[in-house]
Each structure stands twice: as structure tokens, then as C-alpha cells.
FIMARKE-381295 format. One record per residue: residue number from 1; residue in one letter; x, y, z of N, C-alpha, C in turn. Coordinates in steps of 0.001 Angstrom, whole numbers, plus 524288, in hexadecimal, padded with zeros to 5 digits. Example, Ala and Ser with C-alpha at 12.3 -4.5 7.8 and 13.67 -1.06 7.14 Angstrom:
<rs>
<r num="1" residu="A" n_c1="83386" n_c2="7E9C6" n_c3="81E78" ca_c1="8300C" ca_c2="7EE6C" ca_c3="81E78" c_c1="83390" c_c2="7F31C" c_c3="81E78"/>
<r num="2" residu="S" n_c1="83232" n_c2="7F736" n_c3="81BA8" ca_c1="83566" ca_c2="7FBDC" ca_c3="81BE4" c_c1="83264" c_c2="8001E" c_c3="81EBE"/>
</rs>
This chain:
<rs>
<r num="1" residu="X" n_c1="91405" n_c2="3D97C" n_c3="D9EE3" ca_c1="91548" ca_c2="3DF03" ca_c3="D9EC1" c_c1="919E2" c_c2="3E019" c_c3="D9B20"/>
<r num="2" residu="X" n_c1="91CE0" n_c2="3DBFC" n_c3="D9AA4" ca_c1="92215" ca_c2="3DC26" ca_c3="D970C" c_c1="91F0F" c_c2="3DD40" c_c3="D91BD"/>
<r num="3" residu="X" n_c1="91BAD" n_c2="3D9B8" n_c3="D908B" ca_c1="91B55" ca_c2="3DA56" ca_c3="D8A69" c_c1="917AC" c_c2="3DFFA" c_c3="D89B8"/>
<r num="4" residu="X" n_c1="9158B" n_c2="3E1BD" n_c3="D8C47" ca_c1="91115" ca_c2="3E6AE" ca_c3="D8D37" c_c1="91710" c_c2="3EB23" c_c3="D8C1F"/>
<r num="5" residu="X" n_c1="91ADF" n_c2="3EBDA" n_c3="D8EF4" ca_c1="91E28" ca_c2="3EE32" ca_c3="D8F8A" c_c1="922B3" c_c2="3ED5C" c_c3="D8A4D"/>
<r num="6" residu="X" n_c1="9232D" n_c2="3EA6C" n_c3="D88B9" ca_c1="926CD" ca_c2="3E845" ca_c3="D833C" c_c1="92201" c_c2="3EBA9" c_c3="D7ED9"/>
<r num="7" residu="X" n_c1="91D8D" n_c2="3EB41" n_c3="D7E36" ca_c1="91B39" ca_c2="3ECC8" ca_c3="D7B3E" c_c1="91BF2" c_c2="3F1DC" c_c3="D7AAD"/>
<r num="8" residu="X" n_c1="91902" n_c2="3F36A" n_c3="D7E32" ca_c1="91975" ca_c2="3FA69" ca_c3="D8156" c_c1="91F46" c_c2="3FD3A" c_c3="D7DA2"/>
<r num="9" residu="X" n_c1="922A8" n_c2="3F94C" n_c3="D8066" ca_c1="92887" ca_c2="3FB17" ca_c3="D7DEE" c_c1="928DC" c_c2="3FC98" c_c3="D7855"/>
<r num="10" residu="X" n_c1="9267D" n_c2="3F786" n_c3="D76C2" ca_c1="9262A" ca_c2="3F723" ca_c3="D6F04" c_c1="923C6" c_c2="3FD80" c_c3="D6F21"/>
<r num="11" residu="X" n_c1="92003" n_c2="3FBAD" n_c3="D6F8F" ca_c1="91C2A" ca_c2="3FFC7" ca_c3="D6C6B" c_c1="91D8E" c_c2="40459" c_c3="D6E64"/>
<r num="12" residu="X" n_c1="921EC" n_c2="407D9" n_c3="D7285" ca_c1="921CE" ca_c2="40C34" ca_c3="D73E0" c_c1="92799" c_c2="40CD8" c_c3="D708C"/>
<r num="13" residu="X" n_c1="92A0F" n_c2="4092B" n_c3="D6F4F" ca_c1="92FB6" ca_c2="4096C" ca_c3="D6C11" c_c1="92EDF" c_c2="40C3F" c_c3="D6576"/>
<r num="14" residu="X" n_c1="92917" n_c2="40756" n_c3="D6391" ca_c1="927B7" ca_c2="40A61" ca_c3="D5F0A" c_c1="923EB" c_c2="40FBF" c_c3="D5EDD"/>
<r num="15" residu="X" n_c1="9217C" n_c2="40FD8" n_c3="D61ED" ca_c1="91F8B" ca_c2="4153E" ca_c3="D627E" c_c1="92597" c_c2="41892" c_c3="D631C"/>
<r num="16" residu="X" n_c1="927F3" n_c2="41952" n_c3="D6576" ca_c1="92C6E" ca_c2="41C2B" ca_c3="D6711" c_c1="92EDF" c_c2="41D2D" c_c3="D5FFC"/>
<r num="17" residu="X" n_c1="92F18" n_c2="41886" n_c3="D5ED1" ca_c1="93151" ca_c2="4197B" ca_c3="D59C3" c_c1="92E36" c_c2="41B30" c_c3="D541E"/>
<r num="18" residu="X" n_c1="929D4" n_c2="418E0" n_c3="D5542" ca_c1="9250A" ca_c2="41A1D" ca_c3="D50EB" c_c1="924A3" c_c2="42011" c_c3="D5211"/>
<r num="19" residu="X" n_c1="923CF" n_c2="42233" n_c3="D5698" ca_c1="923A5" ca_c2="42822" ca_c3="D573E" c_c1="92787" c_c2="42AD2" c_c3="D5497"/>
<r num="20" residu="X" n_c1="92BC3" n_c2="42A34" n_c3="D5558" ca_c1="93105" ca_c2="42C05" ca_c3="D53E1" c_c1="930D4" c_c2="42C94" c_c3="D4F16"/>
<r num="21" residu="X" n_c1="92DD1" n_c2="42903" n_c3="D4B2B" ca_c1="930B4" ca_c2="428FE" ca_c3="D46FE" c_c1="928F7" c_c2="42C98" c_c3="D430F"/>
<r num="22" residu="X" n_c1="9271A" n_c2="42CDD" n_c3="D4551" ca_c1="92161" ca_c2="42EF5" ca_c3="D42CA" c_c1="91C02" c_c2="430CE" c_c3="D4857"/>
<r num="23" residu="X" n_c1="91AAD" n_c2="4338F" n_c3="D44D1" ca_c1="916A0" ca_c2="4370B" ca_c3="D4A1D" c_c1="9123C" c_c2="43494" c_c3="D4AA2"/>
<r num="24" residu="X" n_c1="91107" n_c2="432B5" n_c3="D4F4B" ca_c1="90B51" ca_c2="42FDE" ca_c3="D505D" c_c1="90922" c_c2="43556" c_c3="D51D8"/>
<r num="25" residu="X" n_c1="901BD" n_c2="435A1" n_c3="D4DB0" ca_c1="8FF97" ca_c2="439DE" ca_c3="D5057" c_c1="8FCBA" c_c2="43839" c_c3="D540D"/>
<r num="26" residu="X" n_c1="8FA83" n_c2="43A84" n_c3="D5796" ca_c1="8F635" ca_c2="43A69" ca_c3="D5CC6" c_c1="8F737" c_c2="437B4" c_c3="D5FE1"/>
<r num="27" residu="X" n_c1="8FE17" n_c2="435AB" n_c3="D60C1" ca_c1="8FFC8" ca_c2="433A5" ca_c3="D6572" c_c1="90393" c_c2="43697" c_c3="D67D2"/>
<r num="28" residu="X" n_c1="90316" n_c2="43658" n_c3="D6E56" ca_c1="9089D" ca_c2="43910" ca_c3="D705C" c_c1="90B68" c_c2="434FB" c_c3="D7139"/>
<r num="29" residu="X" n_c1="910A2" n_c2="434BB" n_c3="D6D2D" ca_c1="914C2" ca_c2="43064" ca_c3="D6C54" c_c1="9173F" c_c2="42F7B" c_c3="D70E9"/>
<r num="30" residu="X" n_c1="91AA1" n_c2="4341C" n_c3="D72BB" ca_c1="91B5A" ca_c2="433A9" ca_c3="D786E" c_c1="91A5C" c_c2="431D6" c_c3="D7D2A"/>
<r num="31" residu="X" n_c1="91510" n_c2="433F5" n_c3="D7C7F" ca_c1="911FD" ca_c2="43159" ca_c3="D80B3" c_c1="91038" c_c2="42A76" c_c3="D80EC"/>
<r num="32" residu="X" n_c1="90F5C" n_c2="429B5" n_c3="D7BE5" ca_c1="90F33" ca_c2="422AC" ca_c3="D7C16" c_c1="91360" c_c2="421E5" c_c3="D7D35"/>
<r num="33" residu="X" n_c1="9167D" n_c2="42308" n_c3="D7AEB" ca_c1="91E6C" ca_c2="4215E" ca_c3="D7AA3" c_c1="91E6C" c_c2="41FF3" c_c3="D80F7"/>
<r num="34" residu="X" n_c1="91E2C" n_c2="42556" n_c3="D82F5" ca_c1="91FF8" ca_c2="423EE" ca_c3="D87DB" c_c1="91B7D" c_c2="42103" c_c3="D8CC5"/>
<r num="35" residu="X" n_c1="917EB" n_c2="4219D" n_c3="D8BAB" ca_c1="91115" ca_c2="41D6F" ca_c3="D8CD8" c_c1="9140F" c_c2="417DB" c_c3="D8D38"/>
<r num="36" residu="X" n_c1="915BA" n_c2="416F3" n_c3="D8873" ca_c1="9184E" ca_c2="41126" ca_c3="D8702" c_c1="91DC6" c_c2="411F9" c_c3="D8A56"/>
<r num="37" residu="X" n_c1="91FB9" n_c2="413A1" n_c3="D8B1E" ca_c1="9251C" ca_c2="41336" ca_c3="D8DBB" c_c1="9258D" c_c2="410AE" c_c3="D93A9"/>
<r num="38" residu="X" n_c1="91F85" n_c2="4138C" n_c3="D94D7" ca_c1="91E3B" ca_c2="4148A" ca_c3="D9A63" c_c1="91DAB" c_c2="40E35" c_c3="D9BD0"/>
<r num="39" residu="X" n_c1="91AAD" n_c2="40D39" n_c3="D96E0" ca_c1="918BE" ca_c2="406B0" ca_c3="D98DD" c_c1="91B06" c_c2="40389" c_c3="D97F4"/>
<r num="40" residu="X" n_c1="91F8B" n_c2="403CD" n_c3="D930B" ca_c1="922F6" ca_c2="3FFE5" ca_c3="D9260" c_c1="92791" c_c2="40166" c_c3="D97B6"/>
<r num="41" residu="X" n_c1="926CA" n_c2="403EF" n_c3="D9B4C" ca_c1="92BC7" ca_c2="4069A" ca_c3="D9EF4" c_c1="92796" c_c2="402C3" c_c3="DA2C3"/>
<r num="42" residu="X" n_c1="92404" n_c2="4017F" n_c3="DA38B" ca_c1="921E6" ca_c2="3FD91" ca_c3="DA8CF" c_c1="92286" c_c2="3F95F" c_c3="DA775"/>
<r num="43" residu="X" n_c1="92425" n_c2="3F733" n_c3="DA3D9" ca_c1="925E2" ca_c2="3EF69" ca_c3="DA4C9" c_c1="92A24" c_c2="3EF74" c_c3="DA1E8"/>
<r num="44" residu="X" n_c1="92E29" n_c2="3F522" n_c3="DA2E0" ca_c1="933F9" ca_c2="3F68A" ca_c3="DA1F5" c_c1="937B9" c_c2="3F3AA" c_c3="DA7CD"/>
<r num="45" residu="X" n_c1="93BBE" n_c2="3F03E" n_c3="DA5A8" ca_c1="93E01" ca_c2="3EEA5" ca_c3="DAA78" c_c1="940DD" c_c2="3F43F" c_c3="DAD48"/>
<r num="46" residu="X" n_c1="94256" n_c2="3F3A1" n_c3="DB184" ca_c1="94334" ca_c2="3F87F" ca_c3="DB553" c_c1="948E1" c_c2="3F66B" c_c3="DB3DC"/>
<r num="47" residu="X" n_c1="94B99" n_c2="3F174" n_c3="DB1C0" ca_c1="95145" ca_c2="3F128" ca_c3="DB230" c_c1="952D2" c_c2="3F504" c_c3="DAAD5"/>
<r num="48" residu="X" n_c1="94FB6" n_c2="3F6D9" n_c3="DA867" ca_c1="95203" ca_c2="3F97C" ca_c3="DA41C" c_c1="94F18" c_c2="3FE98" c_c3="DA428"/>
<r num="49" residu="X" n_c1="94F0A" n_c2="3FFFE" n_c3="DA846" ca_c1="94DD8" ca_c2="40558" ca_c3="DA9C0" c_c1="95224" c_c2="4086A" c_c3="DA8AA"/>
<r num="50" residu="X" n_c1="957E4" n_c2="40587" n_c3="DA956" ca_c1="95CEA" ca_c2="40BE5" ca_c3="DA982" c_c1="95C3B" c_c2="40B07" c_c3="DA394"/>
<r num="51" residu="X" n_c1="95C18" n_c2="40646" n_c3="D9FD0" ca_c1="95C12" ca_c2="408A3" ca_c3="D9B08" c_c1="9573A" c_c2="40B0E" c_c3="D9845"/>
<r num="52" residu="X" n_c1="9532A" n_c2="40A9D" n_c3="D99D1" ca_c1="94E93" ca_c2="40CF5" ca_c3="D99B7" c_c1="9508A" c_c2="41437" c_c3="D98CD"/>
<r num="53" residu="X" n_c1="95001" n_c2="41543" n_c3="D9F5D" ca_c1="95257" ca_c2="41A96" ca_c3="DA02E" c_c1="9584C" c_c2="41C4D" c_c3="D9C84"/>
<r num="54" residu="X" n_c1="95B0D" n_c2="418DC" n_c3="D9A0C" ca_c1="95EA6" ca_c2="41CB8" ca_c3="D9761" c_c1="95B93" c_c2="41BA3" c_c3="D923D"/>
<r num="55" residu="X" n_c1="957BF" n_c2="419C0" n_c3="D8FE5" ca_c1="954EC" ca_c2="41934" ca_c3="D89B8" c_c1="952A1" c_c2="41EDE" c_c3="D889E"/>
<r num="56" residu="X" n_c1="950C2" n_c2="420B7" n_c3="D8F09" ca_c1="94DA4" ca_c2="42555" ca_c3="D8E09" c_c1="95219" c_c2="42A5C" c_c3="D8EB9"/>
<r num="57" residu="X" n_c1="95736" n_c2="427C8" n_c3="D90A5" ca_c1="95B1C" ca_c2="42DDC" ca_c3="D8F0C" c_c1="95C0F" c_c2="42DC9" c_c3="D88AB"/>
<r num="58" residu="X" n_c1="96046" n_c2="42615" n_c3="D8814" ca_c1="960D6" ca_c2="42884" ca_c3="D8396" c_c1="95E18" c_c2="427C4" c_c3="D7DE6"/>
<r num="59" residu="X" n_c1="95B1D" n_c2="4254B" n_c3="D7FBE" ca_c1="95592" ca_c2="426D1" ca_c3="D783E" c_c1="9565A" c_c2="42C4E" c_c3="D7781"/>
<r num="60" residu="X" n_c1="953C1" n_c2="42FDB" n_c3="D791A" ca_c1="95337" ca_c2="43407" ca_c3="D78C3" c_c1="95871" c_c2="436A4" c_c3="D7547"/>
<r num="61" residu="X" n_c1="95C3A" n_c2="4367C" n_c3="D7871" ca_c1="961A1" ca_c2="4359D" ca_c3="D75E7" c_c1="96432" c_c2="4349F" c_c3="D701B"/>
<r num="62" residu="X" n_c1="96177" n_c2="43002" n_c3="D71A5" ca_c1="962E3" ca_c2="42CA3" ca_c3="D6B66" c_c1="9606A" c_c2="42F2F" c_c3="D66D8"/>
<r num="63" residu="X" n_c1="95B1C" n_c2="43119" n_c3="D68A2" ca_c1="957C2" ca_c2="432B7" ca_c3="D6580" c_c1="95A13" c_c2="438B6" c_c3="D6239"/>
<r num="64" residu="X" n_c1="95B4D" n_c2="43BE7" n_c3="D6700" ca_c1="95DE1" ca_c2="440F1" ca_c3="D6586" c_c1="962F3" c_c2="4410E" c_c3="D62CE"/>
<r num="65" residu="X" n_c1="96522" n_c2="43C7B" n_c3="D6328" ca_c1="969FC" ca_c2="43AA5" ca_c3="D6106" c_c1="96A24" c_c2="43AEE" c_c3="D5B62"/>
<r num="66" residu="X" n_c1="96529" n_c2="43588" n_c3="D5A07" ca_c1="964B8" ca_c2="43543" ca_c3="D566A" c_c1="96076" c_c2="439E2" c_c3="D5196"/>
<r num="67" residu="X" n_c1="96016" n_c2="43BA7" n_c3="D53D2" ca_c1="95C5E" ca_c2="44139" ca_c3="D5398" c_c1="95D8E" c_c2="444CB" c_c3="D4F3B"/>
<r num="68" residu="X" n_c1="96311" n_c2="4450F" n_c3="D4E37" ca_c1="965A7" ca_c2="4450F" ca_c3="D49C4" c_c1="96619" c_c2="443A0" c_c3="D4642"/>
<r num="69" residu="X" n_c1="965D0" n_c2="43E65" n_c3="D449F" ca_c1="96724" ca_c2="43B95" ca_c3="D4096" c_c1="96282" c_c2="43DD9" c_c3="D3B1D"/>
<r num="70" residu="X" n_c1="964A6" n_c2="43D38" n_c3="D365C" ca_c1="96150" ca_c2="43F45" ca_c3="D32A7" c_c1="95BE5" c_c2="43A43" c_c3="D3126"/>
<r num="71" residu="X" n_c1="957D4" n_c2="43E43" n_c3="D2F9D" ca_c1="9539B" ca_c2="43B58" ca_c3="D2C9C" c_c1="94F7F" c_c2="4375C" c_c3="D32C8"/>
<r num="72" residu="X" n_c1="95286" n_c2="43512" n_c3="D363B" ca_c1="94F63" ca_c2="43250" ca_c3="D38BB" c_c1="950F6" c_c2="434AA" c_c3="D3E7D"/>
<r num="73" residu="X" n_c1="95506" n_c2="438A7" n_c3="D3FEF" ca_c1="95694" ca_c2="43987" ca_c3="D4653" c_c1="951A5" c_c2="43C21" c_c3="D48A3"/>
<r num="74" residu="X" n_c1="94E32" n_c2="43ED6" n_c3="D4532" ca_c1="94994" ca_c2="440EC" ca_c3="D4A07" c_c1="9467B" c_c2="43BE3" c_c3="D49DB"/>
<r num="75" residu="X" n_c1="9440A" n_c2="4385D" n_c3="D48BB" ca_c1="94277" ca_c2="433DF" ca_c3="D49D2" c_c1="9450C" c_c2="42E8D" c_c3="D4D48"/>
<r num="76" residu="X" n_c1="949EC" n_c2="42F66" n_c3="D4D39" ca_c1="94CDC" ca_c2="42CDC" ca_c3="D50D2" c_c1="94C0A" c_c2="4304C" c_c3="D57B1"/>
<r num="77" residu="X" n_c1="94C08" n_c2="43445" n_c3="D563C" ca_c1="94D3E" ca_c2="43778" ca_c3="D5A9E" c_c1="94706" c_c2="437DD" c_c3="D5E82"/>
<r num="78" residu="X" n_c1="943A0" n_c2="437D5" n_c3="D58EE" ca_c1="93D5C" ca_c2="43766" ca_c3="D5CCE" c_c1="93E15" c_c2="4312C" c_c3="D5EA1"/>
<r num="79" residu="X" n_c1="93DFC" n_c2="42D49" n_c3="D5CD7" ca_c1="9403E" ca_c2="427D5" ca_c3="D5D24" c_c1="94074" c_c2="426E7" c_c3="D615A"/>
<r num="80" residu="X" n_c1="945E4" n_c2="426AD" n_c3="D64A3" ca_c1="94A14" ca_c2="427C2" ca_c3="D676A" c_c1="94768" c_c2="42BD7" c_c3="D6D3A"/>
<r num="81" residu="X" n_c1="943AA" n_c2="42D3D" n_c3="D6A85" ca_c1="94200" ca_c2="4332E" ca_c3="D7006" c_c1="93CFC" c_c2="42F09" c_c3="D6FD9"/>
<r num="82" residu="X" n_c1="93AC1" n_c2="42D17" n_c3="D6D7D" ca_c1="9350B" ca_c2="42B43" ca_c3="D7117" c_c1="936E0" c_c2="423E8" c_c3="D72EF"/>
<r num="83" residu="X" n_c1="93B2F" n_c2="42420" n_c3="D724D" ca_c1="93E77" ca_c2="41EC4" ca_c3="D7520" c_c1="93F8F" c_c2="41EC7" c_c3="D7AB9"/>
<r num="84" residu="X" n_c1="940DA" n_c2="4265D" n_c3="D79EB" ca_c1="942B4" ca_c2="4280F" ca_c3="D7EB8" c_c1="93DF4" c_c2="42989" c_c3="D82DD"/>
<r num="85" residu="X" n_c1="9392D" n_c2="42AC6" n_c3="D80B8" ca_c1="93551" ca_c2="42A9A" ca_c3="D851E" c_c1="9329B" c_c2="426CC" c_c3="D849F"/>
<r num="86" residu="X" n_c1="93290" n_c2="421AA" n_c3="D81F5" ca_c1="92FC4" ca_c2="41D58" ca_c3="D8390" c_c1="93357" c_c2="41B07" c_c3="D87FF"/>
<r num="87" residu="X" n_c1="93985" n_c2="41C4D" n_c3="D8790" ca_c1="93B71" ca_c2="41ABF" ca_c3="D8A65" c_c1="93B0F" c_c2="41B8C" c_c3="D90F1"/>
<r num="88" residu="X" n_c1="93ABB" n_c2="4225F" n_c3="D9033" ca_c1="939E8" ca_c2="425B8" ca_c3="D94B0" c_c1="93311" c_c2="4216C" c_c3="D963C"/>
<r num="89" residu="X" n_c1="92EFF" n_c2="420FE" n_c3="D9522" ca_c1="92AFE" ca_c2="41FCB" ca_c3="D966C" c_c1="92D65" c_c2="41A94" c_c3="D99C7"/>
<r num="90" residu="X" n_c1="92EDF" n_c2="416D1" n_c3="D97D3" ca_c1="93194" ca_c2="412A5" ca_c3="D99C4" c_c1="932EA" c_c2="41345" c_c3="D9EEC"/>
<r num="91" residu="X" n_c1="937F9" n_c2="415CA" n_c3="D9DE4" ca_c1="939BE" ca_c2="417DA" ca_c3="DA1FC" c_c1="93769" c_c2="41B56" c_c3="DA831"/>
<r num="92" residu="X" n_c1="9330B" n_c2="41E2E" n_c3="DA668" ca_c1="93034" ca_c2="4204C" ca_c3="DA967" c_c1="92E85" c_c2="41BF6" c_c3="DAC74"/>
<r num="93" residu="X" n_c1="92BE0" n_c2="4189C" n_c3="DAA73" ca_c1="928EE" ca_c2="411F3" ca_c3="DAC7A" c_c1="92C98" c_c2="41061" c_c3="DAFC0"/>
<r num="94" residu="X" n_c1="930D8" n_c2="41002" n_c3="DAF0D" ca_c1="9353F" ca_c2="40C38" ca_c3="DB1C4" c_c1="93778" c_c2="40EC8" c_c3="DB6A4"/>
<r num="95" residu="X" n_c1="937B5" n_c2="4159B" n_c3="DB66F" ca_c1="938B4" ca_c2="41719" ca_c3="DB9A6" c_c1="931D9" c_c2="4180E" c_c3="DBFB5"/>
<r num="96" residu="X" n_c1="92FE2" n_c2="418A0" n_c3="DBD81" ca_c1="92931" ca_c2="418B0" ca_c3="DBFC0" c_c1="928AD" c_c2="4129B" c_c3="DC234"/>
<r num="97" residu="X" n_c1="92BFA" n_c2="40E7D" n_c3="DBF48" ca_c1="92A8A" ca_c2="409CD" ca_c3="DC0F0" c_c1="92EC8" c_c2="4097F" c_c3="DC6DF"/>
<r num="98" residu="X" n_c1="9318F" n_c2="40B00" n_c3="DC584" ca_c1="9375B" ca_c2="40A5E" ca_c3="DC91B" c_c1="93575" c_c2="40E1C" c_c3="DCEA3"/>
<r num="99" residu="X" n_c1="932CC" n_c2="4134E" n_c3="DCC8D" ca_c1="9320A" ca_c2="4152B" ca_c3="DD261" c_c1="92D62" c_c2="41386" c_c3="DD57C"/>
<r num="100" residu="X" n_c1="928B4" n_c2="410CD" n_c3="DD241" ca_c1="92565" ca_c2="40CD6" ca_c3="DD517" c_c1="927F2" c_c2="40AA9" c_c3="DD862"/>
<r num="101" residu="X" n_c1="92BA4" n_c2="40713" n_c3="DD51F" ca_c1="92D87" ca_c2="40123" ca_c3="DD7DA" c_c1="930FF" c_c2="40395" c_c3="DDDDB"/>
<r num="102" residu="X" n_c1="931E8" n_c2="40771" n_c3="DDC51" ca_c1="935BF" ca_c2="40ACE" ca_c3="DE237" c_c1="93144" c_c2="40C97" c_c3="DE5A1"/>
<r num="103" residu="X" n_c1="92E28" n_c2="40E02" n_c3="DE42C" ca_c1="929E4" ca_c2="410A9" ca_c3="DE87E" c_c1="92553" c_c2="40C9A" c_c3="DEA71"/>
<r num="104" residu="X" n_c1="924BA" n_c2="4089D" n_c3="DE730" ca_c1="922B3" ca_c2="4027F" ca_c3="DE96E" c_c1="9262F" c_c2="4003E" c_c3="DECE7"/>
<r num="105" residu="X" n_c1="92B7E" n_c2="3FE94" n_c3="DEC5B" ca_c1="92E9A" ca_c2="3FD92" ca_c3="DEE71" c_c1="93002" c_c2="40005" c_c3="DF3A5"/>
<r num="106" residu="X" n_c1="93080" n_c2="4068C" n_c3="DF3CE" ca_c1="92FFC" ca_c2="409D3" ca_c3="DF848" c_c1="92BE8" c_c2="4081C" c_c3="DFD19"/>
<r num="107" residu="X" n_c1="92633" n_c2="4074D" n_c3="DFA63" ca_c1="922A1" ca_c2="40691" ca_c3="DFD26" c_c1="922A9" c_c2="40076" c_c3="DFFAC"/>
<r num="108" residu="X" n_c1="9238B" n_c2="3FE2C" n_c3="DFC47" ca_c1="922DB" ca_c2="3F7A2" ca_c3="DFD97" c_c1="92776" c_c2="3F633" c_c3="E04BC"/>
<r num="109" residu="X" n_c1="92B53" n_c2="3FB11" n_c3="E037B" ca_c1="92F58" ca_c2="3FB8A" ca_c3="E0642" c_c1="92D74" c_c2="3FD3A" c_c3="E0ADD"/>
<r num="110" residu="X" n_c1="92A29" n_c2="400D5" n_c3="E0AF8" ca_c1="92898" ca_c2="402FB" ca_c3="E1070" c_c1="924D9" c_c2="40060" c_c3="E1264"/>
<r num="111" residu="X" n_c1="92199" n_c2="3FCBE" n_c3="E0F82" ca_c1="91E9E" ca_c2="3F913" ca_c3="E1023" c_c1="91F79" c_c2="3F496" c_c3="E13E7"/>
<r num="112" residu="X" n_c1="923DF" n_c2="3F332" n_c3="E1210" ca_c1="923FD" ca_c2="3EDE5" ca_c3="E1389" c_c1="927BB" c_c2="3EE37" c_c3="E1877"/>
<r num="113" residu="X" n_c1="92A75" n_c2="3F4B1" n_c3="E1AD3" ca_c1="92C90" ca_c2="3F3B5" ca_c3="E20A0" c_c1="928B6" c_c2="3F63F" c_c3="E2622"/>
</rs>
């Protein structure tokens, strides 16, 4: 599942960035972006979840930051924003995984007294 999930990662990093920088027609970029986020976020360890959750505050950030800069800041800034919802997709996974593991756990609990 590691290497299924390392892949996932690759390929949603360069989509994230291949988007950013030129327009794919007859795809919703977004929607793969974050498709891929979702799945590289299920064989995501639950121990880099807090940095997970601050990638998807500050990309976004960075992006608007750099958003400015001449000749390349709106391409940094799309960049930087579909980093931030592959990230968010991730993240979604990790948090969905975490309230399973609490509501399995809940049950297994009432189970077993």
C-alpha cells in the first residue's frame, strides 16, 4: 500500500504543478488533484497529520504571497493553490480515517463489557 500511495503522491504533485503552469482541456483538474489526495491521504501515516493539516493552511498562503512576483507569480500562485487542495484531499482521508478508527474503537468497547 506504501508504494500504491508514494505513487499516488508523485503523480498528484505533478499534476498539481503541470496544471499550474498550462491548461489541460476536458479534465476537471481539481477534481483529480483532490481524487489523488484522497488516496494518497489512506496509506498517509496518522503521525504527520498536524503537518499535513498546516500544508493545507499554509500553501494557499505561500501561493498568494508569491502571487505578486513579476512574469511567473500567477503561475506560482495556481501552483501553490492546487498543492493546497491535493493537500486538503489528503487530509480529508486522514481525518475520515481517524473518526473510523474512534467509532470502531467506540464499538469494539461496548462489545467486549
Amino acid at each position: 500500500m506504501e508504494k500504491i500511495g508514494g505513487l499516488v503522491t508523485a503523480v498528484g504533485i505533478l499534476l498539481a504543478i503541470i496544471a499550474g503552469v498550462i491548461n489541460i482541456p476536458g479534465i476537471d483538474v481539481a477534481l483529480a488533484i483532490v481524487l489523488l489526495g484522497v488516496v494518497a491521504g489512506i496509506s498517509a501515516q496518522q503521525d504527520n497529520a498536524i503537518r499535513l493539516f498546516l500544508a493545507v493552511l499554509v500553501l494557499p498562503v505561500i501561493g498568494a504571497a508569491l502571487g505578486g512576483v513579476p512574469v511567473v507569480g500567477e503561475y506560482l500562485d495556481a501552483i501553490f493553490g492546487n498543492l493546497g487542495v491535493f493537500a486538503a484531499g489528503a487530509a480529508a482521508s486522514l481525518v475520515a480515517r481517524r473518526l473510523y478508527e474512534m467509532v470502531v474503537g467506540g464499538v469494539k468497547g461496548l462489545s467486549g463489557s
